[in-house]
C-alpha positions in Angstrom: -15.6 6.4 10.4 -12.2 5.8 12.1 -13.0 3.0 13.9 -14.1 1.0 10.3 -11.3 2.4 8.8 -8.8 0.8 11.2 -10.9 -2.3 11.0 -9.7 -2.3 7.1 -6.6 -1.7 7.7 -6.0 -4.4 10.7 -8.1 -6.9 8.1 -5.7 -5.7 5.0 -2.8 -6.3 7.2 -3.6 -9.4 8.3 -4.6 -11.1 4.9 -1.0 -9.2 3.9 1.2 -11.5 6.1 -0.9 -14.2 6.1 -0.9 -14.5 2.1 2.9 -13.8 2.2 3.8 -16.6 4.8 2.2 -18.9 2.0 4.6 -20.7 -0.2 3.1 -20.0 -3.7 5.1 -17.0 -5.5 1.5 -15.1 -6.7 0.4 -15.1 -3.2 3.1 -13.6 -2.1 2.9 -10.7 -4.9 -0.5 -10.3 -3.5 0.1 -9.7 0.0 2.4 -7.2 -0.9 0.3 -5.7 -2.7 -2.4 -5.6 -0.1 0.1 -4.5 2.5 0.8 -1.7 0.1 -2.6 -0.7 0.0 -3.1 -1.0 3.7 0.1 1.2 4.7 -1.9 4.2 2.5 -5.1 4.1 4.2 -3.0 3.9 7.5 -1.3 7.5 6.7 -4.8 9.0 4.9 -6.2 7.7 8.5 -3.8 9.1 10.9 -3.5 12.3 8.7 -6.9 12.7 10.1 -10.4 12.7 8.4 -11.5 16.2 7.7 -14.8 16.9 5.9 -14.3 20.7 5.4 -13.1 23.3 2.7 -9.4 23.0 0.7 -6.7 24.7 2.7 -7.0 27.8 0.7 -6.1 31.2 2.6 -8.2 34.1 1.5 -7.4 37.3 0.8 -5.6 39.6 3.0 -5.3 36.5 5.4 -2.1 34.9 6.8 -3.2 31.1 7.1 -6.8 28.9 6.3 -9.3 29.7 8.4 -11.7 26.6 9.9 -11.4 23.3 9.8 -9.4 22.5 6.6 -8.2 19.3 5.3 -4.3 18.7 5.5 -2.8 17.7 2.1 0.4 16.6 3.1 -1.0 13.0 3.9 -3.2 13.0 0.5 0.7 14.0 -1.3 2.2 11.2 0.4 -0.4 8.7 -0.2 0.0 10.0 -3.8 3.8 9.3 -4.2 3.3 6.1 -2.3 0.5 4.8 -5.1 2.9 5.2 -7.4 5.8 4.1 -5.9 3.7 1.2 -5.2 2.7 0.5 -8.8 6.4 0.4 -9.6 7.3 -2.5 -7.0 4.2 -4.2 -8.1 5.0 -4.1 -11.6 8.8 -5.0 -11.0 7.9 -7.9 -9.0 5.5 -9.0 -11.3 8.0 -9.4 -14.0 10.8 -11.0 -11.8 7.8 -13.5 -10.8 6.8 -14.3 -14.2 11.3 -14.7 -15.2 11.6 -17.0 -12.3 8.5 -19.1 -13.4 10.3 -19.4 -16.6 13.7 -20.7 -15.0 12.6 -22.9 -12.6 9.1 -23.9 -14.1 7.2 -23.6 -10.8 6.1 -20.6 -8.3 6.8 -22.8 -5.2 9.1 -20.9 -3.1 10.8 -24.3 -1.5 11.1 -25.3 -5.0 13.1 -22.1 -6.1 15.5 -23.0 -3.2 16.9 -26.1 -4.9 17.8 -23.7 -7.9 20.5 -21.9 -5.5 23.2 -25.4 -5.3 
């Protein structure tokens, strides 16, 4: 299950860059976006994949017992989907402004607006 997972993630991080070395403003948006997505299976990955009970300790004991699955990864990944969102939405907006000024999403073209 690892080894398809990091297959995923190399295939999410390549269509990332790729997308963003692209010219057009939405592509760009996109890449980050996969990249985003990418970077959270990455940490659920290397938190390690665990199919076993919550890490719950029972009664009179002082830590889980068995295999348990971490959630400091699954927090992470958490706070990083919304963070995430956020950037996405923010960029979205300051995509759609600059379409407005310039009247293109060509990145060379936004250039010329800088003189």
């Amino acid at each position: 299950m690892e080894m398809l997972l990091s297959l995923v993630i190399g295939g999410l991080y390549a269509a990332g860059f790729y997308l963003m070395l692209r010219r057009s403003l939405a592509k760009l948006i996109i890449g980050l976006s996969l990249l985003s997505n990418a970077t959270n299976l990455l940490i659920f990955t290397a938190g390690g994949l665990t199919r076993a009970e919550p890490p719950l300790v029972p009664r009179g004991a002082d830590r889980p017992t068995g295999p348990f699955a971490d959630p400091l990864p699954q927090a992470m990944i958490l706070t990083a989907i919304v963070i995430g969102f956020g950037v996405l939405a923010f960029a979205l907006v300051l995509a759609y402004r600059a379409y407005q000024t310039t009247g293109s999403e060509d990145l060379d073209a936004m250039k010329e607006t800088d003189r």
